[in-house]
ROKOLNU-752545 format. One record per atom (N, C-alpha, C, O): x, z, y negated. Coordinates in steps of 0.02 Angstrom, whole numbers, padded with zeros to 5 digits, always signed. Atoms other than C-alpha are relative to their C-alpha. Layout:
<pts>
XZY;...
</pts>
This chain:
<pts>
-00010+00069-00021;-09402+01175+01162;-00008-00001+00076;+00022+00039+00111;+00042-00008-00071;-09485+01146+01330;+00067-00060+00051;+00092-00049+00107;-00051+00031-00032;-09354+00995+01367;+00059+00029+00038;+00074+00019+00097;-00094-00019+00014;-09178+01072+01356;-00007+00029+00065;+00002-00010+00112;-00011-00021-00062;-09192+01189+01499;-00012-00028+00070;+00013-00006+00122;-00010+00037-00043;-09239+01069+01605;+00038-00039+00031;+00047-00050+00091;-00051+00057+00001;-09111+00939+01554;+00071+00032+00022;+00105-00002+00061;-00038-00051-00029;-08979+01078+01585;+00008+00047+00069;+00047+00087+00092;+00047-00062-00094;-09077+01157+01763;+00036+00058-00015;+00084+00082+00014;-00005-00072-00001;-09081+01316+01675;-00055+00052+00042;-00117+00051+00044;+00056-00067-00027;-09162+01464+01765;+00043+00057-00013;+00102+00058-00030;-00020-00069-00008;-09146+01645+01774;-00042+00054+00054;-00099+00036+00067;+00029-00029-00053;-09204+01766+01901;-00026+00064-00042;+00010+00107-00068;+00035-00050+00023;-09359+01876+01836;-00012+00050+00035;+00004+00047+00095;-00005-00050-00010;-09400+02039+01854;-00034+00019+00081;-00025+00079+00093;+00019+00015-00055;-09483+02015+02035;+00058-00041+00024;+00069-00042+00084;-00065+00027-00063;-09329+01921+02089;+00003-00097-00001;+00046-00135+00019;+00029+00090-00015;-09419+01722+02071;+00053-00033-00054;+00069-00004-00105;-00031+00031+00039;-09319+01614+01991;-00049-00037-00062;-00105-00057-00046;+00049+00017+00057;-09396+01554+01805;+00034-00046-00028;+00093-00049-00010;-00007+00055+00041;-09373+01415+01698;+00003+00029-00071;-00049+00054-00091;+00012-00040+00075;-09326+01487+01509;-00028-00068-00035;-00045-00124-00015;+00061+00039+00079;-09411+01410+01337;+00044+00018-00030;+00054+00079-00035;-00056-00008+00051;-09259+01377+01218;-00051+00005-00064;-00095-00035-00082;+00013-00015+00084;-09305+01449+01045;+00072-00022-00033;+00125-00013-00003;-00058+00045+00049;-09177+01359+00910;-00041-00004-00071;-00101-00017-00077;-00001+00011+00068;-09178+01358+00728;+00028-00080-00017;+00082-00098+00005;-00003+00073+00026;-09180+01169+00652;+00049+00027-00058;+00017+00067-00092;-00044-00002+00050;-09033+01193+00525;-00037-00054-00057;-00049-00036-00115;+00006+00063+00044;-09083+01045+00436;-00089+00004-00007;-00123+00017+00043;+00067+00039-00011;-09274+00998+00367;-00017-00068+00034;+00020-00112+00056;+00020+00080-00014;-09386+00858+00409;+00037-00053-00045;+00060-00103-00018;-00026+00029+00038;-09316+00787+00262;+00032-00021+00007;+00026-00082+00007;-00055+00022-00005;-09155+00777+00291;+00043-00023+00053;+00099-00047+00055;+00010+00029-00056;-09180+00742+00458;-00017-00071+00015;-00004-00100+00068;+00046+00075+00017;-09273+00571+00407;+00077-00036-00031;+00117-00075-00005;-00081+00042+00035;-09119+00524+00280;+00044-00008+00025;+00079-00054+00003;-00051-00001-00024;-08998+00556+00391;+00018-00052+00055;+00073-00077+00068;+00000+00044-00058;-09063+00448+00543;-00029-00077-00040;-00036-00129-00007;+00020+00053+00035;-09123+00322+00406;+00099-00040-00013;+00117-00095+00008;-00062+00007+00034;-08924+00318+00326;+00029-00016+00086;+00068-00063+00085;-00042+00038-00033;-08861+00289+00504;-00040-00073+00042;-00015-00125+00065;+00060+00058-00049;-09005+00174+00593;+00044-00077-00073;+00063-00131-00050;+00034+00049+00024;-08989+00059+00429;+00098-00009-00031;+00107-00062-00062;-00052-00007-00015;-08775+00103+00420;-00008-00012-00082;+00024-00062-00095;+00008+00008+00095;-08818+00107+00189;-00027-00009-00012;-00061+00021-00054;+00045+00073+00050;-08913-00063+00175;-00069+00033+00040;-00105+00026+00089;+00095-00013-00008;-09066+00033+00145;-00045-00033-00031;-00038-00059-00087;+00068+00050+00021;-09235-00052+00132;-00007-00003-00067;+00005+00045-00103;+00011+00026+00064;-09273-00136-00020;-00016+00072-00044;+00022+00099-00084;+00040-00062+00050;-09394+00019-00093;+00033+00057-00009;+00019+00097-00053;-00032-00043+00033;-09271+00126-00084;+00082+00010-00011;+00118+00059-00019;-00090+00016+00022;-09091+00055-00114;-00006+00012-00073;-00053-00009-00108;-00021+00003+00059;-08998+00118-00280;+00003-00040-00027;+00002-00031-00088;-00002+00085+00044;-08988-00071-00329;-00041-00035+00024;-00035-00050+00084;+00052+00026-00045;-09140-00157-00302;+00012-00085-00018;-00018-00131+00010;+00001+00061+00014;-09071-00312-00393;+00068-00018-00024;+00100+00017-00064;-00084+00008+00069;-08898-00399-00457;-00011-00075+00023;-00034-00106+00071;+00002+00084+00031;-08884-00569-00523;+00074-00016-00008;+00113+00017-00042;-00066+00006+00005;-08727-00645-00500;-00010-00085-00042;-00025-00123+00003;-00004+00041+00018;-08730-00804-00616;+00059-00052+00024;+00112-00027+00042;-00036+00053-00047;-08639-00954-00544;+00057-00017-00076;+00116+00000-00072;-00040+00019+00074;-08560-01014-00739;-00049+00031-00043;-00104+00051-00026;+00032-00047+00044;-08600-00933-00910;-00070-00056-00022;-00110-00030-00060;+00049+00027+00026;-08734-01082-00938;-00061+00020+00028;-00113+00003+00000;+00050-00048-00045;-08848-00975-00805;-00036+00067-00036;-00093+00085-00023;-00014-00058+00005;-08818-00813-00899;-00077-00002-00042;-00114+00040-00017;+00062-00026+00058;-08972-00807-01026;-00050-00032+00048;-00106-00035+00022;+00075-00004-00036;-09094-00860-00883;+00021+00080+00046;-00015+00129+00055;-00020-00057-00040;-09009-00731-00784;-00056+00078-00044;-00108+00108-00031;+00015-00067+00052;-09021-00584-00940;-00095-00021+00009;-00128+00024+00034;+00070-00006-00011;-09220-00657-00937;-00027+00023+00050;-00079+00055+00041;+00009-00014-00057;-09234-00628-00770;-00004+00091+00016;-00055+00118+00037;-00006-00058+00004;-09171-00443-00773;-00051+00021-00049;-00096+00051-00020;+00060-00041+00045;-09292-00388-00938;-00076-00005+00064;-00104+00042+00093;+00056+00000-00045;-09434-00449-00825;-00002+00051+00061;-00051+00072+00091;-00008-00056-00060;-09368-00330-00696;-00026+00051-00015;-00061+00089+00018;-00016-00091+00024;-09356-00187-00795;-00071+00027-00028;-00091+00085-00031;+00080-00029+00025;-09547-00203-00873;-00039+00032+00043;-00095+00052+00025;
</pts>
């Protein structure tokens, strides 16, 4: 990582005596993957985007005389 030691004003004094700038090597614990989900789950604080929320739909009927356009509504979802 070419940043970090900068952002820190790391050096060390090489073998001639000059002062050097190190190159942090670091292991990523985490993948890209879970790197993406993770800044997705807080950027979006759950209410994730339509395509990929666990519930992409709920029908709350107002009275039961709603309910069988409702239930039509859902089959059409599900085809």
């Amino acid at each position: 990582d070419f940043n970090l030691p900068e952002r820190f004003d790391m050096e060390y004094a090489s073998a001639d005596g000059t002062k050097e700038r190190p190159i942090m090597v670091h292991r990523a614990i985490f993948g890209s993957l879970e790197r993406f989900f993770g800044v997705l789950l807080e950027s979006t604080a759950g209410d994730f985007p339509f395509w990929l929320a666990p519930v992409q739909l709920r029908l709350l009927p107002v009275s039961d005389d709603f309910k069988p356009y409702c239930d039509g509504v859902i089959a059409r979802a599900r085809r």
